[in-house]
N, CA, C and O atoms as a MOPAC input file, in Angstrom:
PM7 MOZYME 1SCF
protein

 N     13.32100 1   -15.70900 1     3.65600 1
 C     12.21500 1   -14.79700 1     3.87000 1
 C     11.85700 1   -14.11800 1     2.54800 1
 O     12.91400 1   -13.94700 1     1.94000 1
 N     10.89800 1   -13.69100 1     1.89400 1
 C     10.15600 1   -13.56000 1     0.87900 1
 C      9.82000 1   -11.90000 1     0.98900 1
 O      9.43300 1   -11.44500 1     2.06500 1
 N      9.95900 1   -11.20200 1     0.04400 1
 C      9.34100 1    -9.47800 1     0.14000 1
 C      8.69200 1    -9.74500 1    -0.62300 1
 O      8.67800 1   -10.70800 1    -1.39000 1
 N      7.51500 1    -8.17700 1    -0.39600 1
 C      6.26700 1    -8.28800 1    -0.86400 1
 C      6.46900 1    -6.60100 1    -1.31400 1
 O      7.17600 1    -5.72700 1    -0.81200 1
 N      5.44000 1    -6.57000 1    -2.58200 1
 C      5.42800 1    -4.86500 1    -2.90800 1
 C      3.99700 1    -4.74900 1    -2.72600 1
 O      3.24000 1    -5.70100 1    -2.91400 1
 N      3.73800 1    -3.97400 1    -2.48000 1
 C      2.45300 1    -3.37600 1    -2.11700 1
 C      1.91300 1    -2.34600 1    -3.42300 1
 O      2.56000 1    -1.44100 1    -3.95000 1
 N      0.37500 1    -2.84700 1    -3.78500 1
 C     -0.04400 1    -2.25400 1    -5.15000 1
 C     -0.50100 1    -0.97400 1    -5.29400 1
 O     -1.26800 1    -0.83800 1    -6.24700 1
 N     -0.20800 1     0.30600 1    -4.45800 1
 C     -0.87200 1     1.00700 1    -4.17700 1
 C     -0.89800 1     2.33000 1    -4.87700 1
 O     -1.73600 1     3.21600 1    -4.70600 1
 N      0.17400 1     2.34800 1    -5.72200 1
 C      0.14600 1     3.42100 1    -6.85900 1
 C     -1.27800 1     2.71100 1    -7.95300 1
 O     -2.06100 1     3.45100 1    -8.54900 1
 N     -1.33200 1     1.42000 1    -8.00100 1
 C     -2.34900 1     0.83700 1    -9.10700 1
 C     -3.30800 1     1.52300 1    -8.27500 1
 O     -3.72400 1     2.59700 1    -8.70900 1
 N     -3.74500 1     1.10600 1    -7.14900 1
 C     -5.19500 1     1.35300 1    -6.54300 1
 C     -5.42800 1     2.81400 1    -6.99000 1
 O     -6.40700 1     3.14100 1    -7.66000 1
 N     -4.20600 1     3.91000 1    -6.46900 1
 C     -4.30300 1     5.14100 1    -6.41400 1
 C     -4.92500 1     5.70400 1    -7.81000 1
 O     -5.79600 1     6.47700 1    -8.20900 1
 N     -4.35300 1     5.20000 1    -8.08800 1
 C     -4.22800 1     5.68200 1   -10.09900 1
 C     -6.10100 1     5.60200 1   -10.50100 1
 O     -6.87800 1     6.47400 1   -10.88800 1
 N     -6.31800 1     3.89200 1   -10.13300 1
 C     -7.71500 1     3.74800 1   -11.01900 1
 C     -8.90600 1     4.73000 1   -10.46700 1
 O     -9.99700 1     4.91500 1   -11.00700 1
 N     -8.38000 1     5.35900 1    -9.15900 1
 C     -9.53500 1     5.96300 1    -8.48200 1
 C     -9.10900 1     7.50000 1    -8.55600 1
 O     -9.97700 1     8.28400 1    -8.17400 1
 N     -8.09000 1     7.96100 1    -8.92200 1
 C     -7.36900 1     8.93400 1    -9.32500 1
 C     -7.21900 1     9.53700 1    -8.40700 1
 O     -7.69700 1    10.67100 1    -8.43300 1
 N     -6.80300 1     9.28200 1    -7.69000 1
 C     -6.14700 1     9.51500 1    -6.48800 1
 C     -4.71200 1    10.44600 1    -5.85500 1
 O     -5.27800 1    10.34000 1    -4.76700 1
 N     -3.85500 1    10.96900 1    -5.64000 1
 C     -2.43900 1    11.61700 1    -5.56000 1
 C     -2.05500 1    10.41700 1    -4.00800 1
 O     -2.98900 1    10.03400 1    -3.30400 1
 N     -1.27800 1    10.18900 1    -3.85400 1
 C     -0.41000 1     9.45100 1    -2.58500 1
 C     -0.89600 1    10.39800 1    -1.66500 1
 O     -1.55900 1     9.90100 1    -0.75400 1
 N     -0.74700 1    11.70400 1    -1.63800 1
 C     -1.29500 1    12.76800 1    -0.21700 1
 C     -3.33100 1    12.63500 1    -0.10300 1
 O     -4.09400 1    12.93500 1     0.81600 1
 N     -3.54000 1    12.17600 1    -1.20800 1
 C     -4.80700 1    12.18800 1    -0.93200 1
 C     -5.65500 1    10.62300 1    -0.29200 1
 O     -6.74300 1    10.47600 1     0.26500 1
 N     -4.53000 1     9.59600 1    -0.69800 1
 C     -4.48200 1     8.41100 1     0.09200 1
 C     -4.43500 1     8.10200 1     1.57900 1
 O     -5.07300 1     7.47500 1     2.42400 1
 N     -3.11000 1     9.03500 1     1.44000 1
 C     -2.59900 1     9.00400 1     2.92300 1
 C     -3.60100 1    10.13900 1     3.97500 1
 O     -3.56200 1    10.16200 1     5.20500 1
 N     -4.26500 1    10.81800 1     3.28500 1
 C     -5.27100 1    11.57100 1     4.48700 1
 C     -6.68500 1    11.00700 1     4.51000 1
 O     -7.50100 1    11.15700 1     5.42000 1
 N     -6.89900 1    10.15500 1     3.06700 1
 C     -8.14700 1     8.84200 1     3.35600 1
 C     -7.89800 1     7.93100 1     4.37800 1
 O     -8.58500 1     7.72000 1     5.37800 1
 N     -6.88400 1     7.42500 1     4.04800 1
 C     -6.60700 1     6.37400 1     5.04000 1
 C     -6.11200 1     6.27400 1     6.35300 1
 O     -6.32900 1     5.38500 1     7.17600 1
 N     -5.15000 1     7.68800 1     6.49700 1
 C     -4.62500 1     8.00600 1     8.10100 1
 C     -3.13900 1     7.01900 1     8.13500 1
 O     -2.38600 1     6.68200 1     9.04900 1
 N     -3.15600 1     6.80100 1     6.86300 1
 C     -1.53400 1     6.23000 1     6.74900 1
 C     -0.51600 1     7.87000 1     6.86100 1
 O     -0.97300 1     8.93600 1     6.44800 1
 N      0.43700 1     7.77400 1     7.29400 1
 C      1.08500 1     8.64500 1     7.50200 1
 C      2.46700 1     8.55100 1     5.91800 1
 O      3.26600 1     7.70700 1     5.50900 1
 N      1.94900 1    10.28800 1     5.42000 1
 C      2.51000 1    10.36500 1     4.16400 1
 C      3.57100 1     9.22200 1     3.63000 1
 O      3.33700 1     8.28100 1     2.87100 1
 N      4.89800 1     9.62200 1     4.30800 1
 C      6.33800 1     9.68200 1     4.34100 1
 C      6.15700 1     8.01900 1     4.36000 1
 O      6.94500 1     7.47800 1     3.58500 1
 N      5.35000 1     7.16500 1     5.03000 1
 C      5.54000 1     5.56400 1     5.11600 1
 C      4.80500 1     5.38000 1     3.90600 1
 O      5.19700 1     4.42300 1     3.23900 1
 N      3.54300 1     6.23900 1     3.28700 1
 C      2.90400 1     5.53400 1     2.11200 1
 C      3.93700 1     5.90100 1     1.02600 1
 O      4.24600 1     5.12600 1     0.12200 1
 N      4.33800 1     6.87000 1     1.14600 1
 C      5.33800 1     7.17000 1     0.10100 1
 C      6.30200 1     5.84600 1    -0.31200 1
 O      6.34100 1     5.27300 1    -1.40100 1
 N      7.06800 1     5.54700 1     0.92000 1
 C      8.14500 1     4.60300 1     0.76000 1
 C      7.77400 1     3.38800 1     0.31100 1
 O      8.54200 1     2.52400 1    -0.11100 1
 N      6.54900 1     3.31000 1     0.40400 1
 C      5.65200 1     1.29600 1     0.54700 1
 C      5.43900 1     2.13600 1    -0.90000 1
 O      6.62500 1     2.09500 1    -1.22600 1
 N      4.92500 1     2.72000 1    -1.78300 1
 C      4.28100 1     3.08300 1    -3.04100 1
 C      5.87100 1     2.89500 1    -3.95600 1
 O      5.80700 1     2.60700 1    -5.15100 1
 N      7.23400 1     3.08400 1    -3.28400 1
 C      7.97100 1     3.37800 1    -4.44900 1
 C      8.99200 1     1.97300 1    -3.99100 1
 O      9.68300 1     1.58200 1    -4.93200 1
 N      9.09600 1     1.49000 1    -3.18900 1
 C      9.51000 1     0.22500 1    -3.20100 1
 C      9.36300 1    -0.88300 1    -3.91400 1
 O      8.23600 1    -1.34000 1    -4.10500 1
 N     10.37500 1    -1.42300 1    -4.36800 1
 C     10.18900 1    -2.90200 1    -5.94600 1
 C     10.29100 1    -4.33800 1    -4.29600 1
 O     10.34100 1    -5.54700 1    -4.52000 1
 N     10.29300 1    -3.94500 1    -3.34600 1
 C     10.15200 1    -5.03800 1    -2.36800 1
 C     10.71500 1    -4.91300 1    -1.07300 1
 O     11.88200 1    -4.56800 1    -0.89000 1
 N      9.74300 1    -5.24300 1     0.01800 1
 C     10.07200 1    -5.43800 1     1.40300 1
 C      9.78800 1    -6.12000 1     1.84700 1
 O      8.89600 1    -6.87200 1     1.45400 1
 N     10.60900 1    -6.25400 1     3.27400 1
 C     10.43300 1    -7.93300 1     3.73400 1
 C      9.83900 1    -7.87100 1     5.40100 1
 O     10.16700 1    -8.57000 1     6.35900 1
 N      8.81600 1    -6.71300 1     5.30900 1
 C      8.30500 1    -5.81500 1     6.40700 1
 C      7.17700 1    -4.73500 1     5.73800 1
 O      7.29500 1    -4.04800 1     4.72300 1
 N      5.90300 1    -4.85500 1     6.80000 1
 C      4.73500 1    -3.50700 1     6.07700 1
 C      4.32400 1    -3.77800 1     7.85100 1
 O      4.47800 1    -4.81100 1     8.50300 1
 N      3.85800 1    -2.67500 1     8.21900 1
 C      3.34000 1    -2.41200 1     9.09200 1
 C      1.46400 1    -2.94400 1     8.92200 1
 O      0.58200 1    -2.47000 1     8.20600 1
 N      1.43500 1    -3.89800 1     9.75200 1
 C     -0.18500 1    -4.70600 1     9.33900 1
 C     -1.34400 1    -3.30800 1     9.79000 1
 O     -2.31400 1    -3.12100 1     9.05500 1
 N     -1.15900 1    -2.52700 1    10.85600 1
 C     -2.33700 1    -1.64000 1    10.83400 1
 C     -2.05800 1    -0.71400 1     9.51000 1
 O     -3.12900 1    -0.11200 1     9.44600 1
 N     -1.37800 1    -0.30300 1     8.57000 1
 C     -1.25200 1     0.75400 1     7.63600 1
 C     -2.07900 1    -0.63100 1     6.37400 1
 O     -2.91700 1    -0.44200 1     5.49200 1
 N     -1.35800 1    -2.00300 1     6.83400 1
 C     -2.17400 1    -2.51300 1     5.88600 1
 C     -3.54600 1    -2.49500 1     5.45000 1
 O     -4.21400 1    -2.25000 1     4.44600 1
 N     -3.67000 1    -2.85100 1     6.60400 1
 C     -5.11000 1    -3.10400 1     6.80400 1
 C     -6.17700 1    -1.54400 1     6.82300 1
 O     -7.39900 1    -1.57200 1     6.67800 1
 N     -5.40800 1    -0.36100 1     7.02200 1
 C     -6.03700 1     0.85500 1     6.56600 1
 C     -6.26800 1     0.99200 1     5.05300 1
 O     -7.37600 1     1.33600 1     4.64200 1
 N     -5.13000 1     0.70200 1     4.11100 1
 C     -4.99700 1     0.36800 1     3.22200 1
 C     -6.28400 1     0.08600 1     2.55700 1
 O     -7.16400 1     0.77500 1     2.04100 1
 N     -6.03300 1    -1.45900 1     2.79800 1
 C     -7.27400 1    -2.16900 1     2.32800 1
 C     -8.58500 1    -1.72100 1     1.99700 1
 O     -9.21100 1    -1.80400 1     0.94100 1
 N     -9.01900 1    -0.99500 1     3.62900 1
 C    -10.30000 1    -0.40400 1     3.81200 1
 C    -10.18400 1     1.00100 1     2.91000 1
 O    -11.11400 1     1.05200 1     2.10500 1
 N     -9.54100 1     1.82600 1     2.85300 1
 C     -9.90200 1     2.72900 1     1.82200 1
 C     -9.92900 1     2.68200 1     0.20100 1
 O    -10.52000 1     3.49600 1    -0.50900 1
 N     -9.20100 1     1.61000 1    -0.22800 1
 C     -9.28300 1     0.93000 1    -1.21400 1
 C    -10.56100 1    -0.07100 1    -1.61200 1
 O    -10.87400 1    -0.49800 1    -2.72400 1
 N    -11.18900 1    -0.29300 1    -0.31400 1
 C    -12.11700 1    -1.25000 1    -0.23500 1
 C    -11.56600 1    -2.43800 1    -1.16400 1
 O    -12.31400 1    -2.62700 1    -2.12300 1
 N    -10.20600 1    -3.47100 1    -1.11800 1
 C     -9.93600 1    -4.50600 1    -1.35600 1
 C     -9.58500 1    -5.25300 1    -0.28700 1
 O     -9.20600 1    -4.66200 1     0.72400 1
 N     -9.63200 1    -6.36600 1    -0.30400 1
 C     -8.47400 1    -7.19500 1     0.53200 1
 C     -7.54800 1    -7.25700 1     0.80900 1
 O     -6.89200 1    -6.87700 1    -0.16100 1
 N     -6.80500 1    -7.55600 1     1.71800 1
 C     -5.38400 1    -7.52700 1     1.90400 1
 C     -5.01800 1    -8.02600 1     1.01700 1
 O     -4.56000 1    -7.23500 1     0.19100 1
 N     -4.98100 1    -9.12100 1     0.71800 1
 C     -4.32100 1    -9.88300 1    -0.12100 1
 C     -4.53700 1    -9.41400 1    -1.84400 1
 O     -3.78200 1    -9.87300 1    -2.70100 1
 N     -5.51700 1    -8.57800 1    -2.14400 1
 C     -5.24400 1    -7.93300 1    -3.87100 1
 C     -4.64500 1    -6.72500 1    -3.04200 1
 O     -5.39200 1    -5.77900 1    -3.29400 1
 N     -3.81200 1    -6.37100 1    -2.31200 1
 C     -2.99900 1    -5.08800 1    -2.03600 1
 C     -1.56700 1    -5.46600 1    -1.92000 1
 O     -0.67100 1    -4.62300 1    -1.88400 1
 N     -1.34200 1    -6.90100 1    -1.85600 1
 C     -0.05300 1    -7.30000 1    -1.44100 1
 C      0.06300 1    -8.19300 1    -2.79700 1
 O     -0.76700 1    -9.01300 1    -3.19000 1
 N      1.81600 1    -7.68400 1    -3.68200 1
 C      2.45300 1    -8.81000 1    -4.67400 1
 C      3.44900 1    -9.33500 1    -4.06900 1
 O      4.37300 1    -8.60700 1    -3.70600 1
 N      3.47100 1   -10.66000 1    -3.84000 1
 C      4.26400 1   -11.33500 1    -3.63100 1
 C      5.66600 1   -10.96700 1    -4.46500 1
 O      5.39900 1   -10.68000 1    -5.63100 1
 N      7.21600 1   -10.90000 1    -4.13300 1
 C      7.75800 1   -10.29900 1    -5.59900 1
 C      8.88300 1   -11.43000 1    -5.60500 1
 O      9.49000 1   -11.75300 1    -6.62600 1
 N      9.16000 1   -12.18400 1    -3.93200 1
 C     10.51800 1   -13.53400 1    -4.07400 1
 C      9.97500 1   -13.92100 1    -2.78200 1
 O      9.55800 1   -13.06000 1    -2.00600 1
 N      9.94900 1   -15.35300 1    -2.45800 1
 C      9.85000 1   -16.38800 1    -1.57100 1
 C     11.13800 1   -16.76300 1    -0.97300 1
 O     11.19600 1   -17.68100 1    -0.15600 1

């Protein structure tokens, strides 16, 4: 099974953003964006936080997700 890190300090950053100001754009709940933002890999993301993600980022799933081992 393969983990994935999630890019979301990058997203945060270019739009200048804080993680608390993410997580009340998006309705991701702090404490889980926190953990997905400081994680080097998981082998588990909750697909609706993804996919909130995405939409406040306005990217795709897939430029939000790095592949990091197969």
């Amino acid at each position: 099974m393969g983990t994935v890190r999630l890019k979301i300090r990058e997203f945060a950053t270019e739009r200048g953003w804080s993680l608390k100001e993410v997580s009340t754009r998006s309705g991701v709940n702090y404490s889980t964006l926190k953990t997905y933002a400081q994680s080097s890999g998981m082998a588990t993301v909750d697909a609706t936080a993804l996919i909130k993600l995405a939409r406040v980022f306005e990217v795709a799933i897939e430029d939000l997700i790095e592949i990091v081992e197969e």
